[in-house]
N, C-alpha and C positions, 0 to 999 in steps of 0.2 A: 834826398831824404832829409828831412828839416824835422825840428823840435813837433811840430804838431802831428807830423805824418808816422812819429818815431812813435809816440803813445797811442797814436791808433794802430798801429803793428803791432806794439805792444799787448795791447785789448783784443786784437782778432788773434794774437797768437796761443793765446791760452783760451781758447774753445775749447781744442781737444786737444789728444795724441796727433788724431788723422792730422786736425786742423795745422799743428808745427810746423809736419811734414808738406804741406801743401802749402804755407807761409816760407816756410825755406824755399820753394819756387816760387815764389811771388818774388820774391828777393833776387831772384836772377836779376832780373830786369834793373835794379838798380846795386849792383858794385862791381868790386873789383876783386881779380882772380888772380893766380900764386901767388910769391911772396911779392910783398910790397917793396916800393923801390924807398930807397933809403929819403929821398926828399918827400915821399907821403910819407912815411914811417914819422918822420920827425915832427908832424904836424899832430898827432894823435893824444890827447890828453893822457893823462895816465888814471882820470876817474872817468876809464869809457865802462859806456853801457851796453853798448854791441858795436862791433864791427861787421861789416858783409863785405866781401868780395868774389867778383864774377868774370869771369873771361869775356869778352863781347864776341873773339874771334870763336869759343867754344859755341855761344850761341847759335853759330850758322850754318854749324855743322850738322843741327837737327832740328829738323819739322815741328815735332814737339816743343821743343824751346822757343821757335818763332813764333809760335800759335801762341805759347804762353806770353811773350813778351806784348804780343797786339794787343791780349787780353786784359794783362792787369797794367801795363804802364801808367805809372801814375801820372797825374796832368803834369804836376811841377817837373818830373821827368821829361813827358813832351816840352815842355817847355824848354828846361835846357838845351834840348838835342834842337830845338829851331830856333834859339840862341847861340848854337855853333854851329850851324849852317849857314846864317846871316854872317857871319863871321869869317865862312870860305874853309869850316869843319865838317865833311861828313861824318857823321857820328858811327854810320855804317861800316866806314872806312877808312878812317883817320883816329880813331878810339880804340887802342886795343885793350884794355882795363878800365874798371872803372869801380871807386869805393865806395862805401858809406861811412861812417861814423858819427853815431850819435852819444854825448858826453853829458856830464853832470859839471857844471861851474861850484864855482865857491859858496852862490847861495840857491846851490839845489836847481836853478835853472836847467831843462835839458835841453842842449842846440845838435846841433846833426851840422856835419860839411862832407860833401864830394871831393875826390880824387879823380881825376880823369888822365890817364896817361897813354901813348901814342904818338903815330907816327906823323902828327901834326907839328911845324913850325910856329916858333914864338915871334920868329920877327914879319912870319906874312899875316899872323894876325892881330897883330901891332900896328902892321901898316893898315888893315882894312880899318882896324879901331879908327886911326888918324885920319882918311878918308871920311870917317863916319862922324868926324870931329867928338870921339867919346875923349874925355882928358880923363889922366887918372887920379886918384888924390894917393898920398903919399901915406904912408902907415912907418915908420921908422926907417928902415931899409928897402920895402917892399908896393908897388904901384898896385893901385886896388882899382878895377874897373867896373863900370856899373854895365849890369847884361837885361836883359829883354826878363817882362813877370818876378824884378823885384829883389833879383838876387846881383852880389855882387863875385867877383873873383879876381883870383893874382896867380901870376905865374911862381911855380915854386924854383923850376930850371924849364930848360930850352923846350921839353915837350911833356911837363906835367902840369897839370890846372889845379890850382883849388878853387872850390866854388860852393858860394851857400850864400845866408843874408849875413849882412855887414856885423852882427857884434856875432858870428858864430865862427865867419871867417877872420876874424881880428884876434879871437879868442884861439884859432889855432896856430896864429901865425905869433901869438905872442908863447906858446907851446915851442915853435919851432925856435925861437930865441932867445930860448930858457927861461920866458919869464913864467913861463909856468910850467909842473915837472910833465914830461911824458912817458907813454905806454911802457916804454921799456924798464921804467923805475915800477911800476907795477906786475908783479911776477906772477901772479894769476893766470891775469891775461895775456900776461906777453908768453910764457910757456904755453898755454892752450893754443895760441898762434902758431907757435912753432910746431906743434903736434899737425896743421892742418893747411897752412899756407904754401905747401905746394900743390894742393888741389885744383878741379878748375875753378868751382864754384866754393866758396866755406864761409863760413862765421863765426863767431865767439861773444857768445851770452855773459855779463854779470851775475854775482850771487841772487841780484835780488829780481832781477830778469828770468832766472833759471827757476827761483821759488815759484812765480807765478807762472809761467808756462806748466810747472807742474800739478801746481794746485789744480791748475781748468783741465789736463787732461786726465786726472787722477777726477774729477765730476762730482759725484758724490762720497765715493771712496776717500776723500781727502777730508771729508768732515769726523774720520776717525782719529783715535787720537794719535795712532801709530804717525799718520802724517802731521801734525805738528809737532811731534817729536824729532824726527829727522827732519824734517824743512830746514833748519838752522846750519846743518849739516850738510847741505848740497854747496859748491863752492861756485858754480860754474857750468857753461855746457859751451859745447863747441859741434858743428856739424860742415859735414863733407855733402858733393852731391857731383854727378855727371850724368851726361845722356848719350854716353856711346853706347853702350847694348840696352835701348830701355831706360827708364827711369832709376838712377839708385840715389838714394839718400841714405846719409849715416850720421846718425846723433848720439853722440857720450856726454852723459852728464856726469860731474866729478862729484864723488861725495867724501866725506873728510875719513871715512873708516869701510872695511866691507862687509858689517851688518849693517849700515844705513842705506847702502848700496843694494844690498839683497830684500830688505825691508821696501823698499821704491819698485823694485822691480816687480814684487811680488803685486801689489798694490796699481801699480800701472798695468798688470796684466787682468786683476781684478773690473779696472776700470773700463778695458775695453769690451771686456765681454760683456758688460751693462748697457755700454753704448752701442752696439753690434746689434741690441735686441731691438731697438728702431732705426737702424740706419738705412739707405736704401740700396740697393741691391749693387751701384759701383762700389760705393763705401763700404760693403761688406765685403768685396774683393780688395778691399785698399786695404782692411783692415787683417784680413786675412793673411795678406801682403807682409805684413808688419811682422817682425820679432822684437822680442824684450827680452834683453839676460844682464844680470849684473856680473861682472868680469873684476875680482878684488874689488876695490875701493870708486869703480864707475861700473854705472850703468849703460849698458851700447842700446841704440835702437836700429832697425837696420828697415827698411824700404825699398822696395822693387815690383815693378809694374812694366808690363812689356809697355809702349807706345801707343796703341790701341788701348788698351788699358786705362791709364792717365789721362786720354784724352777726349775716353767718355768719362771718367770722372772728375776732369774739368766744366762741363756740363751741371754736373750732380749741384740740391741747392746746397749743399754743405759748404762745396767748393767757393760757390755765388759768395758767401757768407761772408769766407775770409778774407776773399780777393776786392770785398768794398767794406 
């Protein structure tokens, strides 16, 4: 997930409601799932804009999730994975997690880098590098290798990878070295982590990430002025997801009081019922699908769809919409 791939997520995620929730599956495919190990953790800025993390080994355990993965894998994702196949990584089977995070730099730049962690060694793919005469260049303490489509990576310990283009991966590795502060100095984010990072699949939105997702699924509802009154107010969202019985998806948005919270909710339930009156016949079952309740000071969303379900409305052009 790279700076350009980050603002088109960004764009497709505030369609809708539905659309979130069907963006929060596109995002399987690319991260990493429970908590993060302490050498990813240390690389993560502390002006992140979202994280995603995804289990790979949850992946396999359902049909759904594989369908989903063939479908929306992004190219630079392909890429990667036959970047560490050439390498002597099955990604199928040598990958048990895998992250995103995309950040804000000092001047506003947003870069994205990958975690990849698993039961892949660091010194058999060292030696294939050496074989393959790749040399590394040197980054203060840290060997930086150049990989297939443009990206680079360095090992963080013996079987975790970071990986992305060279100032996004430099930029985290100068995060991991203090020289700039990371996620855990940001308590926001690093709390809404902790609410969700035991999951398989989860993620954590910024304030200003969470504004915009809610403005596109709020549609035209959001041009009252009830919502820009609270918009200011929303701090954050964080979402849960698995596919052991069926589709579930859970998204809390955090709002600063519990009338902004109730105010949103009311307003998000407003919005789908608008959107309901065209949508087409999965997406009225998706939508159907869906609850809204503000619960104190957040808003929960809640999603579920048998398997059959989701995977005609992977189908639906809604769905098309998001997932390019």
């Amino acid at each position: 997930m790279r700076s350009d791939t980050v603002m088109k997520t960004v764009k497709a995620c505030v369609v809708s409601l539905l659309s979130t929730v069907l963006l929060a599956v596109l995002c399987v495919n690319v991260a990493n799932a429970m908590p993060l190990n302490s050498s990813a953790r240390a690389v993560i800025p502390a002006d992140l804009q979202q994280l995603i993390s995804v289990d790979y080994r949850a992946l396999k355990d359902s049909d759904t999730a594989m369908k989903l993965k063939q479908q929306v894998l992004p190219d630079n994702l392909k890429q990667f994975e036959s970047a560490l196949k050439g390498l002597g990584v099955d990604p199928d089977k040598d990958v048990d997690t895998l992250a995103f995070a995309s950040f804000r730099t000092p001047k506003q730049a947003v870069k994205a880098v990958g975690v990849a962690a698993g039961s892949f060694s660091m010194k058999s793919v060292l030696k294939k590098m050496t074989a393959q005469k790749i040399k590394p260049t040197k980054y203060r303490t840290s060997s930086i290798y150049s990989m297939d489509g443009g990206m680079v990576m360095s090992f963080l310990d013996d079987s975790t990878l970071l990986f992305g283009d060279s100032s996004a991966v430099k930029f985290a590795l100068d995060t991991r070295d203090g020289e700039v502060l990371n996620v855990d100095t940001n308590s926001v984010m690093s709390d809404m982590m902790s609410d969700v990072d035991s999951a398989p699949v989860w993620s954590i939105l910024d304030q200003q990430g969470t504004q915009n997702v809610m403005r596109s699924a709020l549609g035209d509802a959001a041009k009252i002025a009830d919502y820009d009154t609270i918009k200011k107010r929303l701090l954050g969202s964080r979402y849960t997801m698995n596919f052991t019985s069926g589709v579930n998806f859970d998204l809390t948005v955090a709002a600063s009081d519990a009338l902004s919270a109730a105010t949103l909710s009311s307003l998000v339930k407003a919005g789908l019922l608008y959107k309901k009156m065209s949508a087409s016949a999965p997406e009225k079952v998706a939508m159907d699908n869906t609850s809204v309740e503000s619960d104190g000071s957040n808003v929960k969303f809640h999603f579920k769809s048998s398997d059959q379900q989701f995977q005609s409305l992977m189908h639906s052009e809604l769905f098309a919409a998001v997932s390019h």
